[in-house]
C-alpha positions in Angstrom: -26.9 70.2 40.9 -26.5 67.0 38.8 -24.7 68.4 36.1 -23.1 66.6 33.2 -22.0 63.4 34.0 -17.8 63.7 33.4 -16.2 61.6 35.9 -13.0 60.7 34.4 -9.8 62.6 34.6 -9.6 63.8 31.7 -9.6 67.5 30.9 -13.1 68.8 29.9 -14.8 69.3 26.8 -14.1 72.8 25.5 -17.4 73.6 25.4 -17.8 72.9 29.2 -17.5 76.4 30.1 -20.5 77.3 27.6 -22.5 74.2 29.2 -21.8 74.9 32.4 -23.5 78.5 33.2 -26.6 77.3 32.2 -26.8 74.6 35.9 -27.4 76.5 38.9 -26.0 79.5 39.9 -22.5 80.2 41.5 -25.1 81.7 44.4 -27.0 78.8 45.2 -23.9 76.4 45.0 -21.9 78.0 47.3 -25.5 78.0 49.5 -25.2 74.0 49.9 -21.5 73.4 49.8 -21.1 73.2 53.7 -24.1 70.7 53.9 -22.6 68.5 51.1 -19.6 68.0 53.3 -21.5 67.6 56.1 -23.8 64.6 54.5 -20.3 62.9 52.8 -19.0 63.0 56.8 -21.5 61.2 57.6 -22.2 58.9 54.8 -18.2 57.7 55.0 -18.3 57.1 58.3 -21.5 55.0 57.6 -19.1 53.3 55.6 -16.8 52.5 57.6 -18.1 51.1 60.5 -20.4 48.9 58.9 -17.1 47.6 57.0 -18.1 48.5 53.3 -14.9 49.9 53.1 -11.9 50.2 55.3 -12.3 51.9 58.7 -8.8 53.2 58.0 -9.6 54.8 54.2 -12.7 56.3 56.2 -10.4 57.8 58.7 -8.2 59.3 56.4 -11.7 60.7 53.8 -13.0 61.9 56.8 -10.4 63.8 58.0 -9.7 65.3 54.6 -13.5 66.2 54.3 -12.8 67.7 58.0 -9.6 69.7 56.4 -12.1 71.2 53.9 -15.0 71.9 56.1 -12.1 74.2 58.4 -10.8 75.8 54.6 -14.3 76.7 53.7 -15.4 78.4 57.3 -12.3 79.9 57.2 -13.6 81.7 53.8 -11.2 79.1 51.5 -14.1 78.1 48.7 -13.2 74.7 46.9 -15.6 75.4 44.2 -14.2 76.2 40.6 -15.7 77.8 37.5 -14.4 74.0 35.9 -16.1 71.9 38.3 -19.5 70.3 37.3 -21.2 71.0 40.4 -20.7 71.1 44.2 -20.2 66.9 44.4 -17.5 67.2 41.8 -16.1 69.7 43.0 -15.5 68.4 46.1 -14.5 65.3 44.6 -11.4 66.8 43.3 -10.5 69.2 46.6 -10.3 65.6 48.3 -8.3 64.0 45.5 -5.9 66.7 46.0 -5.7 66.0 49.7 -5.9 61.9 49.6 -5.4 61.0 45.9 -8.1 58.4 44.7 -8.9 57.4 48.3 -11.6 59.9 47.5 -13.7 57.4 45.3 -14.9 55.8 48.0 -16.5 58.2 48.8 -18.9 57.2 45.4 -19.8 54.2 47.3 -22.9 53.3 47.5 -24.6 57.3 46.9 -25.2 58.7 43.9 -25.5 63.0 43.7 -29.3 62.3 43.2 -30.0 60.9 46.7 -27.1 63.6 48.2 -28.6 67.0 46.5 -32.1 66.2 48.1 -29.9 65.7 51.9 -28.5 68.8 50.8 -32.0 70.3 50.4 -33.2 69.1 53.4 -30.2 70.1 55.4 -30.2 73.6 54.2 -34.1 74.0 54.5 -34.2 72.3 57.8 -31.6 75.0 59.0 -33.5 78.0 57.8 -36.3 76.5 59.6 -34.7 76.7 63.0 -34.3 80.3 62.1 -37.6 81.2 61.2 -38.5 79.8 64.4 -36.7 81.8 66.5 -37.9 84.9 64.7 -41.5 83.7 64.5 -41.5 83.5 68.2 -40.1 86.5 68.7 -42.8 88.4 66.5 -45.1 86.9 68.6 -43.4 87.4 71.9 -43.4 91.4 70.6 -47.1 90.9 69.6 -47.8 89.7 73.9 -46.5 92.8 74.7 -47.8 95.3 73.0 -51.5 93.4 74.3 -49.9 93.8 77.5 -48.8 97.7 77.8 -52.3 98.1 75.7 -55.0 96.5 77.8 -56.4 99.7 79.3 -57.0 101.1 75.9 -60.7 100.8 74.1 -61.0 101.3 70.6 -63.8 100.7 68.0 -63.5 97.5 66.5 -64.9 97.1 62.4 -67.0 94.8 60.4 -67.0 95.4 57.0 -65.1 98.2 57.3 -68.3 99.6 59.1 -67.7 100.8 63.1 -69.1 98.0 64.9 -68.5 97.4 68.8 -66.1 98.7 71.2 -62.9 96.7 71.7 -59.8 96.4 73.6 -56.6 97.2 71.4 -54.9 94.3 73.4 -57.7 92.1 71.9 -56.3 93.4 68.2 -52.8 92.5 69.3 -53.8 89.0 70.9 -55.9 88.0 67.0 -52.5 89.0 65.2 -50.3 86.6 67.8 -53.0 83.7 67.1 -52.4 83.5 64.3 -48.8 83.4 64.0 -49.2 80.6 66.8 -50.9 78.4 64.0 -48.6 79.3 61.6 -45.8 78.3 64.5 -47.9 74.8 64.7 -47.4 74.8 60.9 -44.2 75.1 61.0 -43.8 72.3 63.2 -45.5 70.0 61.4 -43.7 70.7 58.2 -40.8 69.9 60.0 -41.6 66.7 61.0 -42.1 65.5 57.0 -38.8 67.4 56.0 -36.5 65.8 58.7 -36.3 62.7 57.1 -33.2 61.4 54.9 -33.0 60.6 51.8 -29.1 59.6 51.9 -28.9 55.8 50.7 -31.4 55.8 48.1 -28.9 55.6 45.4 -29.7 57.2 42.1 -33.3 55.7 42.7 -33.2 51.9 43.3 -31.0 51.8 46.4 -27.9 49.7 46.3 -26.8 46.3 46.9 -24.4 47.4 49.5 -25.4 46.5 52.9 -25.2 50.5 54.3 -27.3 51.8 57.5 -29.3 54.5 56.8 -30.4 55.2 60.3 -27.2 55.2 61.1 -26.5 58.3 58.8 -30.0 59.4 60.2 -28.7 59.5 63.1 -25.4 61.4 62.8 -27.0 64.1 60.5 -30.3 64.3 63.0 -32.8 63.5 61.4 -36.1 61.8 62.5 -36.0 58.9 60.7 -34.9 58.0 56.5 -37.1 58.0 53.7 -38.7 54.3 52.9 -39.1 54.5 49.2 -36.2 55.1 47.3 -37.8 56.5 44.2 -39.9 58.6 46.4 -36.7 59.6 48.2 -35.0 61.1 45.2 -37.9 62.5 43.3 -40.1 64.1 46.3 -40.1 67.7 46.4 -43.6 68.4 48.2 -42.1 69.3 51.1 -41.4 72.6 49.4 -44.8 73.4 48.8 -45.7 72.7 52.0 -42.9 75.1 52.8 -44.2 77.5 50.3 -47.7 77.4 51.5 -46.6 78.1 55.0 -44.6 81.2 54.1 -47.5 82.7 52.2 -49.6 82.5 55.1 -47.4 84.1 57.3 -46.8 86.5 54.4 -51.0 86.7 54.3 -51.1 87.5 58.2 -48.7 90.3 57.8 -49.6 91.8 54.8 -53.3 92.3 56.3 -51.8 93.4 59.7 -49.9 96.3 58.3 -52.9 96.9 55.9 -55.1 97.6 59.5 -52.5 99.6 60.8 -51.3 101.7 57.4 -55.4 102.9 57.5 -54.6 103.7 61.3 -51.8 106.0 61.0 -54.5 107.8 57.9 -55.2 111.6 59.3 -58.7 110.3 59.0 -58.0 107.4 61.5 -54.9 108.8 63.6 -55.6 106.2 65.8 -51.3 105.1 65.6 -48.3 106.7 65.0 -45.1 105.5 64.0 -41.9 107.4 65.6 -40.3 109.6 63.4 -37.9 107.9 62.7 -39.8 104.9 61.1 -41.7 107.2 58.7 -40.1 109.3 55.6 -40.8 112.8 54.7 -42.1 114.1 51.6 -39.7 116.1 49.7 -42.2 117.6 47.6 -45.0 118.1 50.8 -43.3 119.2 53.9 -46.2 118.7 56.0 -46.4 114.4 54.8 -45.2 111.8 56.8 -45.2 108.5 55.2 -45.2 105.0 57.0 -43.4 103.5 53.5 -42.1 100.5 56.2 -45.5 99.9 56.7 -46.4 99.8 53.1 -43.5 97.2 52.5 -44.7 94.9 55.2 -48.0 95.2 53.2 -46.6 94.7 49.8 -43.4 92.2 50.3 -45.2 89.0 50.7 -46.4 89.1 47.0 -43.2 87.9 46.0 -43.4 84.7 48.6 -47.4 83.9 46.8 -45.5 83.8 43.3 -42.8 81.6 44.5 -45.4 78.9 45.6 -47.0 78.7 42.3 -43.7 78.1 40.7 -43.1 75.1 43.3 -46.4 73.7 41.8 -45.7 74.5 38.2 -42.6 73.0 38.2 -43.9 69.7 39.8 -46.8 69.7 37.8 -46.3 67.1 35.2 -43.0 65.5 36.5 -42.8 62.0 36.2 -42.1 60.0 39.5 -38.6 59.8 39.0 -35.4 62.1 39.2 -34.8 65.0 36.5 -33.1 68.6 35.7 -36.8 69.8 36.5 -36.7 69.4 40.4 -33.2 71.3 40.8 -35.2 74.6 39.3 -36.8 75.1 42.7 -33.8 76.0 44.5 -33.4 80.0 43.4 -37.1 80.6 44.4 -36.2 78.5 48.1 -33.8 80.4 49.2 -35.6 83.6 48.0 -38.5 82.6 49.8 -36.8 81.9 52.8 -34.5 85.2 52.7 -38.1 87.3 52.0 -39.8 85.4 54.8 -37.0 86.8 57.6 -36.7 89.9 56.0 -40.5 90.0 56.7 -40.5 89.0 60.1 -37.6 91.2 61.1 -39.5 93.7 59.7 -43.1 93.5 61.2 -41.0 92.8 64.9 -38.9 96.0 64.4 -42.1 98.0 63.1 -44.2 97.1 66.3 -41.8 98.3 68.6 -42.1 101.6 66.9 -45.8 102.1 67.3 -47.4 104.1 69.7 -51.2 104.4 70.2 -53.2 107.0 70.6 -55.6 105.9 73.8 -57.9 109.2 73.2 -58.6 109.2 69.9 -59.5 105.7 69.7 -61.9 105.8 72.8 -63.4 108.9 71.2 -64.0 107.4 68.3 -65.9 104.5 70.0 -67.9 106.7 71.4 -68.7 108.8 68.3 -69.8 105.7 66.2 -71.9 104.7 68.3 -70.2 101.3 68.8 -72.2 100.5 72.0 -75.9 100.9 70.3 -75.4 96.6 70.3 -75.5 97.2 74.5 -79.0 99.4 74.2 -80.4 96.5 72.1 -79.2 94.2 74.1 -81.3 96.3 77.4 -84.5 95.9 75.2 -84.1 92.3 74.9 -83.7 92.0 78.4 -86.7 93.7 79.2 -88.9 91.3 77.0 -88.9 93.7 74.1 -89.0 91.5 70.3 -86.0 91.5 68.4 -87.0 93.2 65.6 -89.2 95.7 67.5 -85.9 96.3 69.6 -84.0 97.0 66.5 -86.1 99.4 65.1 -85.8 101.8 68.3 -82.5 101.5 68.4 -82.0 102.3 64.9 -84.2 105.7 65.6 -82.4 106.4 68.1 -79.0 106.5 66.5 -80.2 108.5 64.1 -81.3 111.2 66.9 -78.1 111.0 68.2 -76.2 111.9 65.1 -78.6 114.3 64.1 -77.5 115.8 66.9 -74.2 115.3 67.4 -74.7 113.2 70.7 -73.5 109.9 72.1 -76.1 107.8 73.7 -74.6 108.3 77.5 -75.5 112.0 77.0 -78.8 111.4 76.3 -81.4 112.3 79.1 -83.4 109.3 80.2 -86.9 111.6 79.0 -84.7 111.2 75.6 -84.2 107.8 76.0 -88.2 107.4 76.8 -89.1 109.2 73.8 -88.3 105.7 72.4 -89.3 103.0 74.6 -90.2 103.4 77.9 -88.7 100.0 78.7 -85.8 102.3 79.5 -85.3 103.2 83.0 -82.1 104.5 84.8 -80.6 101.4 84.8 -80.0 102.1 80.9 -76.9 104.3 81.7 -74.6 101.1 83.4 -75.0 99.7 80.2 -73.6 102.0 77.2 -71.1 103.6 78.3 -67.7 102.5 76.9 -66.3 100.7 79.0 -69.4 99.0 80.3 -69.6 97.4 76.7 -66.4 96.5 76.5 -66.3 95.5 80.0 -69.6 93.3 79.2 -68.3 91.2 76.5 -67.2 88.5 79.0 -67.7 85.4 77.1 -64.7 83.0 76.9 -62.6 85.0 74.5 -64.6 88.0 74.4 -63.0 91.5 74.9 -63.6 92.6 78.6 -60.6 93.0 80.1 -60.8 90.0 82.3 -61.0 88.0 79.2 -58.5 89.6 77.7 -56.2 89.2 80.5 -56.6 85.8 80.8 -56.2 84.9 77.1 -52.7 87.0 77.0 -51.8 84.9 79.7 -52.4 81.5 78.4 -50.8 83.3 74.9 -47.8 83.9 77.2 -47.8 80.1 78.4 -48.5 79.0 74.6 -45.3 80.3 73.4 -43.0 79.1 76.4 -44.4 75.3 75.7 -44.1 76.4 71.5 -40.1 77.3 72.2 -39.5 74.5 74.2 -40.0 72.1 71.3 -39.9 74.2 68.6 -37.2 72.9 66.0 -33.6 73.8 66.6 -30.2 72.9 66.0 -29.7 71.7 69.8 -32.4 68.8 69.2 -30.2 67.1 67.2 -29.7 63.4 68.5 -25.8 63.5 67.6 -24.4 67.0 66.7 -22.5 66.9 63.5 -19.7 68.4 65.2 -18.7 65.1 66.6 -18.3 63.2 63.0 -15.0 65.3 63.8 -12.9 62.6 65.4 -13.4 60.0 62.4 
């Protein structure tokens, strides 16, 4: 965004327009224009009241910069192929409105110290969107555990059938952790929403500005100490970064669970037809491609983190060309990460389960055998002696194409005769479901108690997550200046 360093009025160097397409794209300019006007209001109205330059000459900057923020929401652009970059060219839009009244506006800032405000400004923005849809992927999430809590379903180590679970219980893992990622997100938020506006190009300035006062007007927390750090700091994108991929990592292995669901071998889910494409080629297919993309997408947010580290790696602690690289793979990390969550939110609503099969298939693996070990131990039985018989006697039953509640209790004493009657309260389905009633376990109980503290977890989380409406002055009122 610093481009070459032509201040004067004269007309350019022919070989600007060659020089010029190799700074940042038209794309991501335009991207940051509204937030450079938005920093400049508030750095000249710094100016002005603290009396570095006249309160009248920041009247009259301010309102220009005011007349350009209306053009440009009203789909005017100031940019032109011949201006340097956004600051210049919104150096000369004022000087067309106010002549060289719009100098001052050079006081005291450099475009080193506003391009990282303009970062932050545009980043902390997106945030307050991802927010909003994180929340509501996770309010979807609560619901589905919600309309789901009566369904059982075997539940997989290893990829092996293991024990009976509730599919609410699956629903409520997913929503935990987004809720980290949500806490994440929150403390990123707190390190970006700082200001680096007043750092000057990377000493400060002898001129006696306020930065919390532009702090204040723009919303942010608090302003950057250091004014080296200020300028050249660009961690806060790979903290950024980081927490994208792991929201990218939670999805991806979501829809990977619930692509092998929708398998004919599986058929535990379906997606609604329209959410699945047929097979031009094989009539009969049905393809959950939407699925697949949820799976696939976040590969592109993992490669975008490793170029916010390559491109820092090596750096020297001080402003160059270098940090300006990151701001393609920013906002194509942030447009990826919505896309994502739209998508994963819009794909969930579509799912519907398929109560039967998966209780069936609970039963059929044998995913209560833990319960009929769990009798013997009771009974005084040694562990390992109580594995073995438990072990023989799933292999009876799917020699035999039983399930151990159909087993006859002289069966049953074949193998032990520490079984009694008593044995058949125990492995059914819904009895080992039902007896996983440790804090956070599956019983229902559990599981209705955990979606209802989820439910209370996310009403606290979007009370304070990070929005536009906690800002301590609204920009909006820089308007009167």
């Amino acid at each position: 965004m610093t481009g070459p360093q032509n201040n004067s009025d004269s007309n350019l160097s022919p070989d600007f327009e060659k020089v010029r397409r190799f700074w940042q794209t038209p794309q991501v300019e335009q991207s940051l224009v509204r937030y450079d006007i938005e920093s400049s209001l508030a750095h000249i109205k710094m100016l002005g009241e603290t009396g570095i330059i006249e309160l009248e000459i920041a009247n009259r900057v301010g309102e220009a910069l005011e007349q350009i923020r209306q053009e440009l929401a009203a789909g005017k652009p100031f940019l032109l192929s011949e201006d340097m970059d956004i600051h210049g060219g919104l150096e000369r839009r004022l000087k067309e409105i106010v002549g060289d009244l719009a100098l001052s506006l050079r006081v005291a800032k450099s475009r080193n110290d506003q391009i990282a405000t303009d970062i932050r400004l545009w980043l902390r923005e997106a945030l307050w969107e991802i927010a909003d849809d994180l929340s509501g992927l996770r309010e979807a999430l609560l619901d589905l555990a919600e309309r789901d809590l009566d369904i059982v379903m075997p539940g997989y180590t290893h990829m092996q059938p293991a024990m009976p679970m509730l599919l609410a219980h699956w629903w409520l893992a997913n929503e935990a952790r987004l809720r980290r990622d949500c806490g994440r997100l929150a403390d990123l938020y707190r390190r970006l929403n700082v200001l680096p506006l007043g750092a000057g190009v990377l000493a400060g300035t002898n001129q006696p500005i306020d930065r919390s006062l532009v702090a204040r007007y723009l919303g942010f927390d608090g302003v950057i100490e250091n004014s080296l750090d200020a300028v050249s700091d660009r961690d806060y994108l790979v903290e950024f970064g980081s927490f994208a991929a792991l929201v990218g990592v939670h999805l991806s292995q979501m829809a990977a669970e619930l692509l092998l669901w929708t398998t004919q071998e599986f058929a535990f889910v379906r997606l609604r037809s329209a959410f699945v494409f047929r097979s031009q080629s094989m009539p009969q297919k049905r393809n959950p491609e939407l699925l697949e993309i949820l799976r696939s997408r976040p590969s592109t947010i993992y490669g975008r983190l490793q170029e916010f580290l390559a491109e820092l790696k090596g750096v020297p602690v001080s402003f160059s060309q270098d940090l300006q690289e990151c701001l393609p793979g920013l906002m194509d990390t942030v447009e990826h990460l919505k896309f994502l969550l739209e998508l994963a939110t819009v794909l969930l609503s579509a799912i519907e389960p398929d109560a039967a099969r998966m209780k069936e298939m609970a039963s059929k693996d044998l995913t209560n055998s833990r319960n009929a070990l769990d009798f013997l131990l009771s009974r005084g039985l040694p562990p390992d002696r109580s594995s073995q018989i438990v072990e023989a006697l799933v292999k009876y039953c799917r020699q035999r194409d039983k399930y151990l509640s159909d087993l006859a209790l002289s069966e049953w004493q074949q193998f032990s005769p520490a079984f009694d009657s008593e044995i058949y309260k125990h492995v059914t389905i819904d009895q080992s479901v039902g007896s996983m009633s440790s804090f956070g376990g599956t019983s229902q109980e559990q599981v209705a108690q955990a979606l209802e503290r989820a439910r209370q977890a996310l009403v606290k989380d979007r009370e304070r997550q990070p929005r536009a409406g906690n800002l301590q002055l609204p920009v909006r009122e820089l308007e009167g200046i």
